[in-house]
C-alpha positions as CSV (number, residue, x, y, z in Angstrom):
1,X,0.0,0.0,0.0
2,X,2.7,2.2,1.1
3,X,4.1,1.6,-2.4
4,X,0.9,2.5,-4.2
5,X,0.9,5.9,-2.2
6,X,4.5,6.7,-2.4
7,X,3.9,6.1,-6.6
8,X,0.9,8.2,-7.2
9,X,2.6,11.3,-4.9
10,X,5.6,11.4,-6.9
11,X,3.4,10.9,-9.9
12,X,1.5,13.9,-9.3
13,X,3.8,16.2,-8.3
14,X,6.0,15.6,-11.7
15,X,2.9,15.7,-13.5
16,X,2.2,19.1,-12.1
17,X,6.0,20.2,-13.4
18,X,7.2,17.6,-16.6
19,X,5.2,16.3,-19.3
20,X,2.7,13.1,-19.0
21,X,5.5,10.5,-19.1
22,X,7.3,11.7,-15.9
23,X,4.6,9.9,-14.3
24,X,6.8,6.5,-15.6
25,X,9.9,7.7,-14.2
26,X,8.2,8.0,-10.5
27,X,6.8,4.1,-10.8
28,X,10.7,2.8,-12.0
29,X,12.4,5.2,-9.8
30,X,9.9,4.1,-6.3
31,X,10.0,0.7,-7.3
32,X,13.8,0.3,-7.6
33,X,13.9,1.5,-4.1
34,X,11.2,0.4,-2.5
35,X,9.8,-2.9,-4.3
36,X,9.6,-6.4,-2.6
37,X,7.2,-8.4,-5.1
38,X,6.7,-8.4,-9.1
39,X,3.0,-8.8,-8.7
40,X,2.6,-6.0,-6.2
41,X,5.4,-4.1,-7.5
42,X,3.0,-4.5,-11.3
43,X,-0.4,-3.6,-9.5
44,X,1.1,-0.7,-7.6
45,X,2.6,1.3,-10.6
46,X,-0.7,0.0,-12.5
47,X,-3.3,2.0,-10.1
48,X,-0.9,4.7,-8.6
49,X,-0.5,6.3,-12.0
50,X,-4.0,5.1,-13.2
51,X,-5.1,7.1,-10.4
52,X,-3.3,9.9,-11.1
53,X,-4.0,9.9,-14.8
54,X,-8.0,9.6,-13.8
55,X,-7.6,12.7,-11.3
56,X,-5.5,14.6,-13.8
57,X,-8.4,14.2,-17.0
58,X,-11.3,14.8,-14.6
59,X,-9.4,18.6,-13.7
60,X,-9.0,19.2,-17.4
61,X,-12.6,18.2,-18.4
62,X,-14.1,20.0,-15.2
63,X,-12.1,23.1,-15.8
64,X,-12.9,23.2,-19.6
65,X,-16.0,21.4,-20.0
66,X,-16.5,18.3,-22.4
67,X,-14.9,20.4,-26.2
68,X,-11.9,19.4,-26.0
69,X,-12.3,15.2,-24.9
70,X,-15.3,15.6,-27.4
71,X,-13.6,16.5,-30.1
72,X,-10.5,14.2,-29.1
73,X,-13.6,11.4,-29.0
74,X,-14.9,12.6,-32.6
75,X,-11.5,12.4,-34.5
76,X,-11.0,8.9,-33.0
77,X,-14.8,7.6,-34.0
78,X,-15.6,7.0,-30.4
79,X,-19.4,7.2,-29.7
80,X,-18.5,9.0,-26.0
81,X,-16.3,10.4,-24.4
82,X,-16.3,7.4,-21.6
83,X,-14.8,5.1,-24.0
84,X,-11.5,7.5,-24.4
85,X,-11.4,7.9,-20.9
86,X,-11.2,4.2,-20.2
87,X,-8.5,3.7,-23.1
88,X,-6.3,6.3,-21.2
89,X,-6.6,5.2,-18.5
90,X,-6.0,1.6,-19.4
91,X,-2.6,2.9,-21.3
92,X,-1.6,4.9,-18.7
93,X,-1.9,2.3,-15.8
94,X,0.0,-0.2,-18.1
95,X,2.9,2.2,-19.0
96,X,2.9,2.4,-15.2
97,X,3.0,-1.6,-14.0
98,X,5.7,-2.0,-16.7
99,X,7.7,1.0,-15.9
100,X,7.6,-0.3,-12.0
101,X,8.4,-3.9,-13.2
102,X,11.2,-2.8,-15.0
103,X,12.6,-0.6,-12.0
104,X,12.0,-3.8,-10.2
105,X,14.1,-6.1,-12.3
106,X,16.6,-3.6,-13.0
107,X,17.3,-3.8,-9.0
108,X,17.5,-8.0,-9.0
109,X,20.5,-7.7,-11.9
């Protein structure tokens, strides 16, 4: 748990400053300190910067309304703007788990 945490804080606060993928430098970087387990190691990067990711689109279409992730949703043929959201947030909590794995792995060489 203490993993998950430690992921999604260093997530958002590089968000905040660096682009989108910084977010994958926090998972390797917390996870080649502080990870015991693949498995956990996987699921923590997975929902700490899935969680992030959800927090960060539900600011953007809160502070500026549905035109932009409508239009995103339109030039991709998605019928709503649910369907994108999921898909991001799918890719982003898989770049996570395998940027943590790999911070993992990199430790055990």
């Amino acid at each position: 748990m203490l993993l998950f945490f430690l992921i999604a804080l260093l997530s958002f606060l590089l968000q905040l400053i660096l682009p989108w993928w910084s977010m994958m430098i926090a998972a390797f970087v917390i996870s080649f300190f502080f990870g015991k387990k693949s498995s956990y190691v996987f699921f923590a990067g997975f929902f700490g910067c899935a969680v992030v990711w959800l927090l960060m689109e539900m600011y953007v279409h809160l502070s500026r309304g549905d035109l932009m992730t409508g239009r995103i949703a339109a030039l991709l043929t998605l019928p709503g703007t649910a369907i994108l959201y999921a898909t991001t947030l799918l890719i982003a909590g898989v770049a996570g788990g395998i940027s943590g794995l790999a911070g993992f792995y990199l430790r055990q060489i």
